[in-house]
C-alpha positions in Angstrom: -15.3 3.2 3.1 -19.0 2.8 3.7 -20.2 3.1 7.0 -20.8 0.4 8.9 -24.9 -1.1 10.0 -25.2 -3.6 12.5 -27.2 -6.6 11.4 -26.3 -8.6 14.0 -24.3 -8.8 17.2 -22.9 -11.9 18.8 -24.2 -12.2 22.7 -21.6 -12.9 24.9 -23.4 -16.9 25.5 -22.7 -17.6 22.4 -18.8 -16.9 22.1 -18.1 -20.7 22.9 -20.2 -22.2 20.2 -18.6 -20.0 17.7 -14.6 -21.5 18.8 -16.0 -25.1 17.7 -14.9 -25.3 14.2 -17.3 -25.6 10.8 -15.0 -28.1 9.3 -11.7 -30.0 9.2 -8.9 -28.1 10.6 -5.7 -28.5 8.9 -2.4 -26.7 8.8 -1.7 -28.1 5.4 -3.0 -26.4 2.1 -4.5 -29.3 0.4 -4.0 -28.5 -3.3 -6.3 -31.2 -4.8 -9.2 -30.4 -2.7 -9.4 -26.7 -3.9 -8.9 -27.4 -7.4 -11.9 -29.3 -7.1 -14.6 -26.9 -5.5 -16.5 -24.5 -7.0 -15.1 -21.3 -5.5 -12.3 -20.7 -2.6 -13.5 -18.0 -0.4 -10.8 -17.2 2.4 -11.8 -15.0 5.8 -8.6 -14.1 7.6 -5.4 -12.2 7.0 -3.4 -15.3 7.3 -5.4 -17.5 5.6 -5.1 -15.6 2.7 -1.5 -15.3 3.2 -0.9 -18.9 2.9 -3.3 -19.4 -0.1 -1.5 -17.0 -1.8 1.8 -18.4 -0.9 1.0 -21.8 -1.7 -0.2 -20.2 -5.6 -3.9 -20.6 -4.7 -6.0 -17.2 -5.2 -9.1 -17.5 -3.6 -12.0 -16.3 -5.6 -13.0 -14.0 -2.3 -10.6 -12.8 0.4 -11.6 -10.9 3.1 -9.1 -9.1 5.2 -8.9 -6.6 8.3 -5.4 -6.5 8.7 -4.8 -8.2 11.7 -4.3 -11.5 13.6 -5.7 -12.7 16.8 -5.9 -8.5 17.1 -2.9 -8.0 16.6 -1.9 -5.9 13.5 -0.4 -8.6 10.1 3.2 -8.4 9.5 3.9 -5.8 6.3 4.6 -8.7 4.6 1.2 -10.4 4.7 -0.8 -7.2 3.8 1.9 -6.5 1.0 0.9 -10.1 -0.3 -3.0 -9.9 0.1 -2.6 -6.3 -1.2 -2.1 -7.6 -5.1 -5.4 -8.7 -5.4 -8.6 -6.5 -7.0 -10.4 -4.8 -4.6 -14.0 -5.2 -4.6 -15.2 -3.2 -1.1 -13.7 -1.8 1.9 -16.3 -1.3 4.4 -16.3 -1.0 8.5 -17.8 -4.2 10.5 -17.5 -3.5 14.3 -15.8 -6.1 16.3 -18.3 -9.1 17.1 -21.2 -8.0 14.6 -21.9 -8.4 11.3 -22.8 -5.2 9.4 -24.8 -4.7 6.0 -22.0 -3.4 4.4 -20.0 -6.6 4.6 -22.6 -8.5 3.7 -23.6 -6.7 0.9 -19.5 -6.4 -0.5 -19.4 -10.4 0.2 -22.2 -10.7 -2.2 -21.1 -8.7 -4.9 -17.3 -9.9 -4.6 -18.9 -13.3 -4.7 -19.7 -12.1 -8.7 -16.4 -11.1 -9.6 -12.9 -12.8 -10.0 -10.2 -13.2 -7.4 -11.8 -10.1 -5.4 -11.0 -8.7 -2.0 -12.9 -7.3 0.7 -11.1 -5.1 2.8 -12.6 -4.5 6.3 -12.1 -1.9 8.7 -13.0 -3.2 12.6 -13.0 -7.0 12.3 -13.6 -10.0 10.2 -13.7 -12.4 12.6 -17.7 -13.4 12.1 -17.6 -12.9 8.5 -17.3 -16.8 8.0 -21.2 -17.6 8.7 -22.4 -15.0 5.6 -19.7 -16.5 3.1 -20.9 -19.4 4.3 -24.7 -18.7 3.7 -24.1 -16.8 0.3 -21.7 -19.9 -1.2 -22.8 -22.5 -3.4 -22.8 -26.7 -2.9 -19.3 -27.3 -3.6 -17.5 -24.2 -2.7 -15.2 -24.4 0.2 -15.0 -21.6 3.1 -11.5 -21.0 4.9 -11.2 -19.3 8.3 -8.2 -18.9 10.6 -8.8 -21.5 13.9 -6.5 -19.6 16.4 -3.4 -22.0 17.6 -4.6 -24.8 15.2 -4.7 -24.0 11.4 -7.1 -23.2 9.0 -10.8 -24.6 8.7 -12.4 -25.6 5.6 -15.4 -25.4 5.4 -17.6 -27.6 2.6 -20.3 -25.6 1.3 -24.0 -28.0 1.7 -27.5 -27.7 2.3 -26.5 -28.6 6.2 -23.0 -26.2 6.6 -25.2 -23.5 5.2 -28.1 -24.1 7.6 -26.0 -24.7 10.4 -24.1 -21.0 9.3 -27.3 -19.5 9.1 -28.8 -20.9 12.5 -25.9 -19.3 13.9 -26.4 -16.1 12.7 -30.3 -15.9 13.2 -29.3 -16.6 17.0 -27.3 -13.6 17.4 -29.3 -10.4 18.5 -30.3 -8.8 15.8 -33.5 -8.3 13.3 -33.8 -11.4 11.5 -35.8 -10.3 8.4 -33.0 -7.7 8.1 -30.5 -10.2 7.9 -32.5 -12.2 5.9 -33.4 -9.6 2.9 -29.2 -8.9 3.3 -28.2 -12.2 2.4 -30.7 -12.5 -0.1 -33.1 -15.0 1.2 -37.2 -15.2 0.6 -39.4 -17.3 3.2 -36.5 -18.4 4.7 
C-alpha cells in the first residue's frame, strides 16, 4: 500500500454539485449497452457487485470496501475479491491522491483489473472519467437511486475535469497526474 498524496480536496461549497449525477441513473444493468462501449470502468463496492453478478467484469473496478461508509457485506468483497489486482493505494476521504490516479491509469492498461483503496473512493469517478476514452462508459454508485453511467465524450470528460480543477488543489499537479499537456 503506497502512501497516499493529496492532489486535490473537495471544499465543502462544492459537496452539492458533486450529488447531481454525470449520467443516466438506472437500477437495471443494461447488458446491450456495455457490450457495446469500449471499456466498463466501475467506482463503488456495489457497483461492482452487481456487474459481477449480472456476468459483466468491468475492465477497471475500484473498491474501498464500504457503502455509504459503512463496511460491504463479506459477500460483496468476497465477489469483487476474484478479480486481478492492479494497486492498493490510500486516498483520504474527500480528496483525490496521486496514488489513485496513478493505479487508475495503469489499471486502465491491463485486463479486468482492480484497484483496491484504502480511505475512500467516493471522488474517484471524475479521474476515470478524465483518463477514459470516447465510448467507454464510467459506473458510480448514486446513493438511494442506482447506478450512474456515465458515457465517456469530449463534454463528460471536460465537464469531469472542470470539476476537479475546481477543487483546492495544485492544478498543474493534477494535470501532469492525469497525463495532460497544455491542458
Amino acid at each position: 500500500m503506497t502512501g497516499s498524496r493529496t492532489l486535490v480536496r473537495l471544499p465543502k461549497e462544492m459537496r452539492a454539485e458533486l450529488k447531481e449525477p454525470l449520467g443516466d441513473v438506472t437500477t437495471e444493468v443494461d447488458h446491450e449497452r456495455l457490450s457495446e462501449a469500449g471499456r466498463v470502468v466501475a467506482v463503488g463496492d456495489m457497483v461492482t457487485y452487481h456487474l459481477l453478478e449480472a456476468a459483466v467484469t468491468p475492465d477497471v473496478a475500484v473498491v474501498d470496501g464500504k457503502t455509504e461508509r459503512e463496511q460491504v457485506d463479506e459477500e460483496v468483497v468476497q465477489r469483487w475479491s476474484a478479480l486481478p489486482v492492479a494497486a492498493r493505494v490510500e486516498n483520504e476521504p474527500g480528496t483525490v491522491s496521486r496514488e489513485v490516479v496513478e493505479a487508475l491509469r495503469a489499471a486502465m492498461d491491463e485486463e479486468a483489473s482492480l484497484v483496491e483503496v484504502e480511505g475512500e473512493e467516493d471522488l474517484v469517478v471524475l479521474p476515470a472519467v478524465v483518463l477514459a476514452d470516447d465510448g467507454d462508459i464510467v459506473l458510480y454508485g448514486q446513493p438511494g437511486e442506482g447506478m450512474v453511467y456515465v458515457d465517456v465524450d469530449a463534454e463528460t470528460r471536460e465537464r469531469a475535469l472542470d470539476l476537479l480543477r475546481r477543487m483546492d488543489g495544485e492544478e498543474d499537479a493534477l494535470d501532469a497526474t492525469l497525463g495532460l499537456r497544455n491542458s
